[in-house]
Legacy VTK file of the C-alpha trace (Angstrom):
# vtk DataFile Version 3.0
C-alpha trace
ASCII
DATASET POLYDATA
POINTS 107 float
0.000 0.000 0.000
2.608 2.494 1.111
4.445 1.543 -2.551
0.988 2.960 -4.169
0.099 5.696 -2.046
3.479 7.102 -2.458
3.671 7.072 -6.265
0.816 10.002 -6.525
-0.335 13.142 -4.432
-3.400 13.383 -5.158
-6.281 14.725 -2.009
-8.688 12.348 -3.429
-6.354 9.182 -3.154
-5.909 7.985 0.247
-6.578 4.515 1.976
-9.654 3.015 4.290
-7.185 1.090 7.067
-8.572 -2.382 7.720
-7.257 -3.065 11.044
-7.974 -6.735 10.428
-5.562 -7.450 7.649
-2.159 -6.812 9.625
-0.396 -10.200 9.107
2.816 -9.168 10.053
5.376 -9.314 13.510
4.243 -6.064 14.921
1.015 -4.889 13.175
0.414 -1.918 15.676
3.661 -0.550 14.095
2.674 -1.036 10.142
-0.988 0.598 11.274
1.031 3.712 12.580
3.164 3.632 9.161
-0.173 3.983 7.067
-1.947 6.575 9.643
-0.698 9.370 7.274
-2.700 8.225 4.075
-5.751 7.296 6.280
-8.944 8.545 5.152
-11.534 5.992 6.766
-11.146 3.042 9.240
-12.511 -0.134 9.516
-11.543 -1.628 13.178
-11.895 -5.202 13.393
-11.737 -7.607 16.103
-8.368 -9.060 15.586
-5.215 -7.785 13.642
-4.618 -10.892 11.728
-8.022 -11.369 10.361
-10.081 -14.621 10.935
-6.767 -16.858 11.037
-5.635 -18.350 14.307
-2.322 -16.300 14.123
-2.759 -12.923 16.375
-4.702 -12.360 19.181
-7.491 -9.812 19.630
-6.991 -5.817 18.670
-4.936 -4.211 21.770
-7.900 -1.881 21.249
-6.492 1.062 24.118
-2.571 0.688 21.944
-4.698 1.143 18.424
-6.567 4.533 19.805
-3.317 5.530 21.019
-1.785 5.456 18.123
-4.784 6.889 16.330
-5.111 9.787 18.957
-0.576 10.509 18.432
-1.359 10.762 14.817
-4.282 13.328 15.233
-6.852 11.668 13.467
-10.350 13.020 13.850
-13.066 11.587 12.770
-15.442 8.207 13.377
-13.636 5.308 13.450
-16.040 2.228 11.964
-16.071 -1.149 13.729
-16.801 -4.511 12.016
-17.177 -8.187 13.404
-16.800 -11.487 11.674
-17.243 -15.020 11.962
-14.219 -17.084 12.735
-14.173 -21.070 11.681
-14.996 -23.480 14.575
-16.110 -20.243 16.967
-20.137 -19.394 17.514
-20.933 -16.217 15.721
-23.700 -13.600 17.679
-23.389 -10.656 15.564
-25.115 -8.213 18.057
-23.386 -9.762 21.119
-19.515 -9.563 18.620
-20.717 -5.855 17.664
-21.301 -4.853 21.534
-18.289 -6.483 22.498
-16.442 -4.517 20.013
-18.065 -1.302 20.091
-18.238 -1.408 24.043
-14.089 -2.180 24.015
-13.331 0.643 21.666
-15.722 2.966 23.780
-13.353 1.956 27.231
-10.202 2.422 25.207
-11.662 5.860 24.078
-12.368 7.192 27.538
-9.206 5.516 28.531
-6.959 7.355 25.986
LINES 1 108
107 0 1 2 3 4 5 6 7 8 9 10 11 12 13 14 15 16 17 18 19 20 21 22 23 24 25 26 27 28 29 30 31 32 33 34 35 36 37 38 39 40 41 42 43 44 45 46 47 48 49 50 51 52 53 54 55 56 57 58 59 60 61 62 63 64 65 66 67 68 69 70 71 72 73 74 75 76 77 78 79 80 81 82 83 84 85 86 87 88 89 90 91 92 93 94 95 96 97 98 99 100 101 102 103 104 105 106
């Protein structure tokens, strides 16, 4: 992504950050290296998707490092189903929404 965003400057090119599609060592650091050509968010429940690799979002480190970049604006949440796990999407979207609300006052 960074390879793309950095071959135009353009204000109507910029990137919707899936938090859920971080498959790398430290994703918390690669989300702060694309903060700067964020123009939407899409938070998701864990940083390496729906694989068993990762753990869930350190929710109160992510607004952190939204918050140090001086993003403002809504911040979208999304749940989904993992293989093998029971899938409630209102109790997944509480769960989610209520997290990111703690880490908010938190921050």
């Amino acid at each position: 992504c960074l390879e793309i965003l950095g071959r135009f400057q353009s204000p109507w090119l910029g990137l919707v950050l899936d938090t859920g599609h971080f498959h790398t060592a430290d994703p918390y650091a690669d989300i702060a290296r694309m903060i700067p050509f964020t123009v939407n968010w899409q938070i998701k429940e864990r940083t390496h998707g729906n694989g068993p690799a990762g753990g869930a979002t350190d929710l109160p480190r992510l607004v952190s490092l939204i918050r140090a970049a001086g993003w403002r604006g809504y911040v979208p949440i999304e749940t989904l189903p993992r293989d093998g796990f029971p899938y409630d999407p209102e109790v997944a979207v509480d769960a989610l929404l209520g997290g990111l609300r703690t880490a908010l006052q938190g921050a």
